[in-house]
Steps between C-alpha positions, in 0.01 A plus 500: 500500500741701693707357776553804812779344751582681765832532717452815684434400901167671531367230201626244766162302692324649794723367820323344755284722722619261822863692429377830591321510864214777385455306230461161660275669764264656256521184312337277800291785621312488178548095487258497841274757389388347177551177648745359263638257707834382294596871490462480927668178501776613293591747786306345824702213614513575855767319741314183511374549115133548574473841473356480136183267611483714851389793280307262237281405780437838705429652158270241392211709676563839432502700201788777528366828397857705503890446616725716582838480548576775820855465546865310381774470755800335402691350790854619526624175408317557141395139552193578678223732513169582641204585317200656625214450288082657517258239377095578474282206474118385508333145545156409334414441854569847591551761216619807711847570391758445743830594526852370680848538473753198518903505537702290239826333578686461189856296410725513233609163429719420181460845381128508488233603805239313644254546788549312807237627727193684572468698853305733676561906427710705718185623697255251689235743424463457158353284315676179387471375146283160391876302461631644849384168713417542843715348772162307652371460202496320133256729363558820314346796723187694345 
């Protein structure tokens, strides 16, 4: 039985995705769409810490079809960043394919990023994601 020990830096562990803000966003993005909620709770704690059940809740009746993550802008503060990402979903009330976009607001705390909020896109016109909430409203918009 041979023994293989390693000491070169690329043997080292995979560092944590949160690190490394296209990481951490593709990370969550994928989290919601397969709905593995500890992956969106690693990253979804929201200001108030309730992002991670906000999305648990709206996603509960959809089934996401395909994400896409649009656009990355890092703040120039490198603390912060917007994230504009293209969801498609379907209900088994309604199984036409639907498609929104949402805006991220990330933060790097302690060296690692996490999602604060979820807003509406630039333009009113288009279509909001299922996690955007409406401002007279607590239900996602279909």
């Amino acid at each position: 039985m041979a023994l293989l020990v390693c000491w070169m830096p690329s043997c080292s562990p995979v560092s944590d995705p949160s690190r490394e803000l296209p990481l951490a966003v593709r990370d969550l993005v994928e989290a919601v769409t397969w709905k593995h909620y500890p992956g969106v709770a690693r990253y979804a704690v929201g200001k108030d810490g309730g992002l991670a059940q906000a999305i648990r809740k709206r996603s509960e009746s959809l089934e996401l079809a395909e994400s896409e993550v649009v656009e990355v802008a890092e703040g120039a503060d490198k603390d912060h960043a917007l994230v504009l990402v293209r969801y498609s979903w379907y209900t088994t009330r309604d199984t036409t394919v639907q498609t929104g976009l949402e805006v991220q607001h990330w933060a790097r705390k302690r060296g690692s990023w996490y999602i604060e909020a979820i807003g509406p896109p630039k333009d009113p016109a288009a279509r909001r994601s299922p996690f955007v909430e409406e401002e007279n409203e607590g239900s996602p918009q279909n």
